[in-house]
Residue, then its C-alpha position, 0 to 999 in steps of 0.5 A: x493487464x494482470x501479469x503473474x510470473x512473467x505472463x498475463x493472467x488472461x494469456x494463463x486462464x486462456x491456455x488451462x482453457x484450450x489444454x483441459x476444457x477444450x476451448x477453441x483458441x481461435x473462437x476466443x481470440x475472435x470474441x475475446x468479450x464472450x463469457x465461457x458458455x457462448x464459447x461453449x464451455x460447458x459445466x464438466x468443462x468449468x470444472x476441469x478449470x476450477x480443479x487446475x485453478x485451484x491446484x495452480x493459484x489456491x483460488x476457487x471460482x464461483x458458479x457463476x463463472x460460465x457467464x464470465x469472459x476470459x478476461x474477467x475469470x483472469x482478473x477474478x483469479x488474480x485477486x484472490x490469488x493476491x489479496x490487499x496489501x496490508x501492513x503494521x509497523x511500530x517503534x518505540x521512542x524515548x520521547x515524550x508523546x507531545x515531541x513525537x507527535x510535533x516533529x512527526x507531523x511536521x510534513x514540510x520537514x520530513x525531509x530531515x526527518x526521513x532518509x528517502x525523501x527528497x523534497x515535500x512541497x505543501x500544496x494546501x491546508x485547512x484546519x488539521x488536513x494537509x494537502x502535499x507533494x513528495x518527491x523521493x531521491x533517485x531510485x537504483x535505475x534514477x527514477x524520481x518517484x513522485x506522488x501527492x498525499x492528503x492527511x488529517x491529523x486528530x489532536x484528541x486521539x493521537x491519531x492520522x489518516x492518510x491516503x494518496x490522492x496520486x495513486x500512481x501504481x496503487x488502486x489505492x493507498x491508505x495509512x494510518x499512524x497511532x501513538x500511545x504512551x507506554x513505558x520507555x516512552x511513545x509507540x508510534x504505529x504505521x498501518x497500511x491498506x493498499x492494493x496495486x493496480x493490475x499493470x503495477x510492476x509488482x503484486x501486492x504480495x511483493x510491495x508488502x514485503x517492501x513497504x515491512x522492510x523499507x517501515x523497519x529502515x525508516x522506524x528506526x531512523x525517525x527513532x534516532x533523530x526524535x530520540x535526539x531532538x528530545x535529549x537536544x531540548x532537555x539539555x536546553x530545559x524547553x517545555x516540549x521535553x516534558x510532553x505538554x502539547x505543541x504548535x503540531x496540533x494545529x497542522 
């Protein structure tokens, strides 16, 4: 069920419908998989709703739409009015690309690494792909989210593709971590595609706003820790300060 400011979408298309076009709530409600023109919506009737639709969520609907039911112009609406979620975050670290590329692809240690996770449980490897759980700390009303992830991490090109394979309240969720070498250091960059499923407790306009805001908080904590794992190694004079590729490629 698409939910927008507090009430279903459906419950939305169906009041513009009854208050501007016309349309019998009680027919509705009895044939709620009937398309709008065998509820007798006719063309002047569909355009009265793509004007209040347009003027309500910005969003424009097809021709076709008379041979759509309620619930189907609701969802169409819904997912124009909120696009996929998309995001890109970066940082720069003062380390070389070998040590950042080594601590951060070491999943069954993020938890020293990020500050939300509370436990990573490796489920499967094969070659450079890792199957695992994560389990972050208690949110503000002591929910443990948990949710299982796959990534592939390419050794040549500096580059991993990541996705949920528990989506929870995603439809889907895919990442997308670069790193490059460039002056004062490693950028390591973090894309993220997604898209939240119509009975999630956010839209995707909300859960970006929350993934930019949760990516700088994290960015700049994994910065810190990899920063001082690499003065912690030069002081020790390891190989791995001067950026020679590690074990990490073998993840």
């Amino acid at each position: 069920m698409t939910v927008t400011h507090g009430r279903p979408m459906t419950a939305e298309i169906t009041d513009i419908l009854v208050a501007h076009c016309g349309l019998d709530a009680d027919a509705a409600a009895r044939a709620p998989a009937a398309s709008l023109e065998e509820l007798g919506m006719d063309s002047l009737a569909l355009l009265e709703l793509s004007a209040v639709v347009a003027d309500r969520w910005q969003v424009a609907i097809p021709e076709q739409a008379g041979q759509l039911s309620i619930p189907a112009v609701a969802d169409l609406v819904a997912r124009r009015a909120d696009p996929p979620g998309h995001t890109e975050n970066s940082v720069v670290i003062d380390a070389p690309l070998g040590l950042v590329w080594e601590v951060t692809n070491d999943v069954a240690n993020w938890t020293e690494l990020f500050t939300e996770y509370a436990v990573v449980e490796i489920l499967h490897r094969e070659g450079h792909t890792v199957r695992f759980r994560l389990t972050m700390y208690p949110d503000e009303n002591g929910v443990s989210w948990s949710w299982v992830s796959e990534r592939t991490a390419d050794p040549v090109s500096r580059q991993v593709r990541a996705h949920r394979v528990e989506t929870g309240p995603f439809e889907y969720m895919r990442i997308h971590w670069r790193y490059t070498e460039e002056a004062g250091g490693t950028r390591m960059t973090w894309t993220q595609d997604f898209a939240m499923r119509p009975t999630a407790p956010v839209d995707n306009a909300a859960m970006t706003e929350r993934i930019n805001t949760n990516s700088v908080i994290q960015l700049a904590v994994i910065k810190d820790r990899v920063e001082r794992t690499a003065w912690q190694r030069a002081d020790q004079g390891s190989p791995t300060a001067s950026g020679e590729p590690t074990g990490a490629d073998d993840e």
